[in-house]
C-alpha positions in Angstrom: 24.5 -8.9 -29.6 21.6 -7.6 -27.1 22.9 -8.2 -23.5 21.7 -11.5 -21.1 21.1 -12.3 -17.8 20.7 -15.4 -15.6 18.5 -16.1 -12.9 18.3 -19.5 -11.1 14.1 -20.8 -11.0 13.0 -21.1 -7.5 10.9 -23.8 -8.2 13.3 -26.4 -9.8 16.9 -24.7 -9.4 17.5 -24.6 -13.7 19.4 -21.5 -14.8 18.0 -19.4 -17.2 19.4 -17.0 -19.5 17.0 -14.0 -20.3 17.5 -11.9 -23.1 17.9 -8.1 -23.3 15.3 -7.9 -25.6 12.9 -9.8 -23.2 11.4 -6.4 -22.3 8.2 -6.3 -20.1 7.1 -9.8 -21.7 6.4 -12.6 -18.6 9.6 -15.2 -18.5 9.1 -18.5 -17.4 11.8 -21.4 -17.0 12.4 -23.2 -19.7 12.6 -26.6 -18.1 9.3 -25.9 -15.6 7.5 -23.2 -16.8 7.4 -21.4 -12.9 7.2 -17.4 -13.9 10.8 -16.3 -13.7 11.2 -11.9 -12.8 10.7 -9.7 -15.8 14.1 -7.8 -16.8 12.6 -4.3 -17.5 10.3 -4.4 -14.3 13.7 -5.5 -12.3 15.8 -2.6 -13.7 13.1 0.3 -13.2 12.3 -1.0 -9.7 16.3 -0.4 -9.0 15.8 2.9 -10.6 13.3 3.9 -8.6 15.3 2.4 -5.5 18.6 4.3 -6.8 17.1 8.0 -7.7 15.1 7.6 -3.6 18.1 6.2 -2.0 20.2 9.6 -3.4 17.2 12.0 -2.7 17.2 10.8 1.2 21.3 11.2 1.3 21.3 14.6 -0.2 18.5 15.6 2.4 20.5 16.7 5.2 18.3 16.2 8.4 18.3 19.4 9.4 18.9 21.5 6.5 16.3 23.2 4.8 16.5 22.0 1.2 17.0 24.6 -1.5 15.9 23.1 -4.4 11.9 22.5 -3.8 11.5 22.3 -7.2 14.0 18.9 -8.3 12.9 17.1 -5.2 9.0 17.2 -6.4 10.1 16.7 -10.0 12.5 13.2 -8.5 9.5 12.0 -6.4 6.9 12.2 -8.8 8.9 10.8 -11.9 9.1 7.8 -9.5 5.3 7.7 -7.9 4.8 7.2 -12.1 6.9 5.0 -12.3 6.1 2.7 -9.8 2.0 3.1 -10.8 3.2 2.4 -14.7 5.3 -0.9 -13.6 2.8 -2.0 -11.4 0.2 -2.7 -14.3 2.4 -4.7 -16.4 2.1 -8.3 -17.0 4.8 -10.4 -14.5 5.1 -7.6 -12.3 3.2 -9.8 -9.0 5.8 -12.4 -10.1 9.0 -10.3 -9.9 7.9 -8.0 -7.5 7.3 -11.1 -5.0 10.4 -12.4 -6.6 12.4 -9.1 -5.0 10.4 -8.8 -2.0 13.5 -7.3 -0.1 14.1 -4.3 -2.6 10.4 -3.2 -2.5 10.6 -3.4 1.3 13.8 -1.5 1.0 11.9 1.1 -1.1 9.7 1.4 1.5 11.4 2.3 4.1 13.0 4.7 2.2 10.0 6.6 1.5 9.1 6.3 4.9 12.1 8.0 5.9 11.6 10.7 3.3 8.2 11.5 4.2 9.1 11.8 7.7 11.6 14.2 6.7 9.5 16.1 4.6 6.5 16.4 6.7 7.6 19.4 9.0 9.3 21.5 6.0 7.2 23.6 3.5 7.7 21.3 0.7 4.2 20.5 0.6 4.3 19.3 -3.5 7.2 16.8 -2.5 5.3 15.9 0.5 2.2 15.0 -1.3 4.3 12.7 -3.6 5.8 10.6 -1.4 2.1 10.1 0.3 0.9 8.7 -3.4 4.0 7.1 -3.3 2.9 5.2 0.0 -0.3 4.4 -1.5 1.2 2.7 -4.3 3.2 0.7 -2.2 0.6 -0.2 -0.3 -1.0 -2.3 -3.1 2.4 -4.3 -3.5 2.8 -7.7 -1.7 4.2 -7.2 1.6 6.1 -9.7 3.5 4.2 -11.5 6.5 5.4 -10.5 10.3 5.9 -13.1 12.0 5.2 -13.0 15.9 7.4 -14.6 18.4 6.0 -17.4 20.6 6.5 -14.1 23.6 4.1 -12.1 21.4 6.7 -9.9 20.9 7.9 -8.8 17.2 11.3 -8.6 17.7 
């Protein structure tokens, strides 16, 4: 029996149950027919969350990394991924869907391109700049200004 999962519909509150098999087909509610997140974009945009988040804790802030090599081989696998997921069909759905965990990616390849930007890892460097460009052309949330005109 292929595994399921249930997500509630924004729009009119139903649960759904979303097959395994669902793959990177769009979903929609069954009752309303509001686009529902796609299972295989969610999962690889955890992925690509997972492998960063580890990359920036084994980057020590002051150590010189060692391995050159793994890190460009880590942050490319995921600048594909993200490009490859980002042309599939549902992906402005879920991806607006799980605004928080792309702005959590984001920050997290801020951080590692801050990092990386004074070392001599120019290969990894370069990929975390492509990814920033790729995020870029994902929905970002609005800011909102305070009525001081302050953004905190």
């Amino acid at each position: 029996m292929t595994p399921q999962l249930t997500y509630d519909c924004r729009a009119c509150g139903t649960t759904n149950r979303i097959p395994g098999h669902a793959g990177n087909r769009r979903v929609v509610c069954g009752k309303c027919r509001h686009s529902i997140p796609t299972p295989w974009i969610v999962k690889e945009l955890l992925q690509v969350w997972n492998e960063l988040d580890q990359l920036s804790r084994k980057l020590k802030p002051l150590d010189r990394p060692k391995n050159h090599r793994e890190i460009a081989r880590v942050l490319e696998r995921q600048r594909i991924t993200l490009v490859h997921i980002r042309d599939q069909p549902g992906y402005s759905t879920t991806s607006q869907t799980l605004l928080s965990l792309v702005v959590e990616i984001d920050v997290l390849v801020n951080d590692l391109e801050r990092r990386l930007a004074g070392t001599t890892l120019k290969q990894a460097w370069r990929a975390v700049v492509e990814i920033r460009g790729v995020l870029k052309g994902l929905p970002q949330p609005e800011r909102k200004s305070l009525p001081s005109g302050s953004p905190d």
